[in-house]
N, C-alpha and C positions, 0 to 999 in steps of 0.2 A: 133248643137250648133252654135249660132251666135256672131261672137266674135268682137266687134268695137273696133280699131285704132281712137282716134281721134287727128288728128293730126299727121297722117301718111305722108305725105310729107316732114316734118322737118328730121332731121341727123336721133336721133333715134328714131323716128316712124316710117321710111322707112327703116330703117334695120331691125328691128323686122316683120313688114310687110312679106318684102322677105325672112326673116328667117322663119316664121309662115307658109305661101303660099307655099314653098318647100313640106311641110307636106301634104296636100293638102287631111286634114283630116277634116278640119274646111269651114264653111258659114261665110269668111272673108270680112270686109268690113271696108277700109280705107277713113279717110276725109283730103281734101286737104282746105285751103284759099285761102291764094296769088299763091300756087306756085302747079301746077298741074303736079305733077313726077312719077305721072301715067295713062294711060288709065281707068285703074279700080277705082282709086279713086273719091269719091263723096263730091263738095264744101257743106262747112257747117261753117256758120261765130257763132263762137259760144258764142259771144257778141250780139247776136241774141236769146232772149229767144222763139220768136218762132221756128225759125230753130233746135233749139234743140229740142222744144217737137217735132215738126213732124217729125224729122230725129229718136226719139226715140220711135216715135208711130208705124212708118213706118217698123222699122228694128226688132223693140225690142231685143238687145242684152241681152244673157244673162250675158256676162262679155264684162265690160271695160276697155280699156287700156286709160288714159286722159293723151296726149302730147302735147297739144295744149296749147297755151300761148307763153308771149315774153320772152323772156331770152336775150332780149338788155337790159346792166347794163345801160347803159348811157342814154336810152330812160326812160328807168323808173324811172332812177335818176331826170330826167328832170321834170317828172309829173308822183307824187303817184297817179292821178287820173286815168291816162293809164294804170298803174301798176295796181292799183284795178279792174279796170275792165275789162281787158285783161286776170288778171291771177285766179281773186278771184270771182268777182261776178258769172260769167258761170258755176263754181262748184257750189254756192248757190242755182243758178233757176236749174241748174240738182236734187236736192235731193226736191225742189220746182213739177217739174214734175213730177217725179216720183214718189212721194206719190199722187199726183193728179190723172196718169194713171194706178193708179197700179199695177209698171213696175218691177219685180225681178229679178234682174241686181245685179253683185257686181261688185264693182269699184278699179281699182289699178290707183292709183293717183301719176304720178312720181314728184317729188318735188327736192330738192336742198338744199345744203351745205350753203346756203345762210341764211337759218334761222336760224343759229346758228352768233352770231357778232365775231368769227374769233381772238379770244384773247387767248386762250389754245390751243386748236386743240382736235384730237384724240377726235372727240365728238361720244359719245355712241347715241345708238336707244332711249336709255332711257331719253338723256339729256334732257331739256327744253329749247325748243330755244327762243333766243332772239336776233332779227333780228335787223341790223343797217345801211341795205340798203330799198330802196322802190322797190324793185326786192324781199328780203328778206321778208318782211314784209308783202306782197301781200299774198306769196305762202305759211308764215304761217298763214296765215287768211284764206288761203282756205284751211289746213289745219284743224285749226280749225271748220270750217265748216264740214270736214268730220267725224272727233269725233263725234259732235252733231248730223248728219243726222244717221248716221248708226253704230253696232257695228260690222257690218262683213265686212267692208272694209277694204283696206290695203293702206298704204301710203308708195313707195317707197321713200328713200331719197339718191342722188349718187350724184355724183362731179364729172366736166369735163368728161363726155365721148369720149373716146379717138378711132380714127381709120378712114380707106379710108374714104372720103368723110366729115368728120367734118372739120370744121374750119379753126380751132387752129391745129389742127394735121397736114390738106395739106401747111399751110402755115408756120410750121415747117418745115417738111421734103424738102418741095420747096427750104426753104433757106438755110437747111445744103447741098445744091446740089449746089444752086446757091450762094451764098454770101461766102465772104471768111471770114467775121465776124457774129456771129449773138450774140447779147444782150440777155440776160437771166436773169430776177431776183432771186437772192440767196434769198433771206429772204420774199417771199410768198409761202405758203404751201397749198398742197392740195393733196387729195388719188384719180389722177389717172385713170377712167376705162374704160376697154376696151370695144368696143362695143359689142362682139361678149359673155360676160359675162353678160350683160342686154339681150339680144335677149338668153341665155341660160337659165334666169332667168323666163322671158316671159312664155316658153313653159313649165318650171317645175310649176308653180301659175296656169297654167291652169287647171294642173289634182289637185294641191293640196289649199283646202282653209285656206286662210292665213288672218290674221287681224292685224289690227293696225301700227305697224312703222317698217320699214326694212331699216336697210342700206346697201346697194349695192355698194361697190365699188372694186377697187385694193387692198388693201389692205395694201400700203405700203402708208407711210407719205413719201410726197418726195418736195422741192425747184423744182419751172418753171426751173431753171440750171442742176439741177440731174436728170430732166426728159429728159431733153435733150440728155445729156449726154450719158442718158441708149439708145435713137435711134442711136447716135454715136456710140456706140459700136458695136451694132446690125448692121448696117448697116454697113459695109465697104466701097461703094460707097460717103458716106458722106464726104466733104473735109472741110469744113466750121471748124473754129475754135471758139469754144462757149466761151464767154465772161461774167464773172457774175457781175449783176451793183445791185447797192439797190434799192429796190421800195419807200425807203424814198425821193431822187432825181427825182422822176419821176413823173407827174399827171397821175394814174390807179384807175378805182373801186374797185379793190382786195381788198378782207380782209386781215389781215397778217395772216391766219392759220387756215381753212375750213377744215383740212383732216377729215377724219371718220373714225372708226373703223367698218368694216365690221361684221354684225350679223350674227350671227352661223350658220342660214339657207345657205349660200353661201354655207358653205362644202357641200350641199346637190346634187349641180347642176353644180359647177363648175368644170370645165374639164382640166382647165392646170395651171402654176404658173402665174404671169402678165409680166413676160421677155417675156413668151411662147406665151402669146395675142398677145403683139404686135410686137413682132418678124412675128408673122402670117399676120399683118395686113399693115408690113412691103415688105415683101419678096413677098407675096403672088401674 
């Protein structure tokens, strides 16, 4: 079984990657762009509609993981045109080829909290989203795009993935070590998840076929301040003292209120509570 990563060099395409590869049951095959974070992996500009057929002539997976795309709020805020065609059009010419090659592939499409415009919260699998950024708007158009190409694909949807190597996480924990202040918005909301719950996720989808809309997250609705908070506690080593300001004071692209409600399928795969993630992700 040939299973393509694309966009295996980014935070979580490279932890599923290495979580996948441990198994060492599967004909894995990871695509890098800019940033090549592995020997094994294969560039693939997927704003390139040829690179993608020959990469999909060449390989023919039968399941794919699609990671690929920007997730800079401020780049795409700058030009919905970048946003389109970074996040939305490379899923179009994929269902474009593959009806052309005659390729029977199913696709897990990981998508964002962003399609939802961030005024209630706690949004269901079910909701309809209605996006109010060009980050948002992008990735429900290729959304969209997946409904219409096929009905046996699956769309994950998750928020902030949380652990070593992201972001927002090392430049957290850096500053509860280093800073004796750190700033935290109270009043932006969001569910959370931990990486090693997506790469959990990964490997149960492979044996089981799933369709349509999945939310993946933590599953707690938590403030950037109460998230913190929870590694301060975790951590003993932490000295920094967290500070809650409002995001009304401040120029950020956050919604006020992305969280999710995780879908029932998580009890399926998930293995610990979310203290216990990233307590792991913490300590570890």
């Amino acid at each position: 079984m040939v299973i393509a990563i694309i966009g295996a060099s980014g935070f979580i395409g490279n932890r599923i990657f290495h979580s996948l590869s441990i198994k060492n049951t599967f004909n894995l095959i990871g695509t890098f762009y800019k940033h090549k974070t592995s020997s094994e992996f294969i560039h693939l500009d997927v704003t390139s509609i040829e690179q993608i057929k020959q990469f999909l002539i060449r390989y023919r997976p039968s399941l794919i993981f699609w990671l690929a795309g920007s997730k800079d709020l401020n780049e795409c805020e700058n030009d919905i045109k970048y946003a389109y065609r970074i996040n939305t059009q490379p899923i179009i010419d994929f269902y474009q080829i593959k009806k052309r090659i005659n390729l029977d592939s199913r696709l897990v499409f990981f998508s964002t909290d962003y399609v939802f415009d961030g005024v209630k919260g706690n949004y269901k699998d079910n909701d309809v989203g209605n996006p109010k950024t060009n980050y948002g708007i992008a990735n429900k158009l290729a959304e969209d795009a997946i409904r219409h190409g096929s009905n046996n694909d699956l769309i994950i949807r998750t928020s902030a993935a949380m652990g070593r190597g992201g972001q927002f996480f090392d430049w957290l924990t850096k500053s509860l070590v280093d800073d004796k202040e750190v700033k935290m918005f109270n009043d932006i909301f969001f569910s959370p998840t931990p990486i090693q719950l997506l790469s959990e996720a990964t490997e149960y989808l492979i044996n089981h076929r799933r369709s349509g809309i999945i939310h993946i997250c933590g599953g707690l609705r938590l403030s950037r301040f109460e998230f913190a908070k929870i590694l301060l506690g975790i951590n003993k080593t932490f000295s920094a003292t967290i500070v809650p300001i409002s995001a009304s004071n401040a120029s950020n692209p956050f919604q006020n209120d992305l969280s999710l409600i995780k879908s029932n399928i998580c009890e399926k795969f998930q293995t610990k509570d979310f203290e216990n993630y990233i307590r792991e992700e913490l300590l570890s």
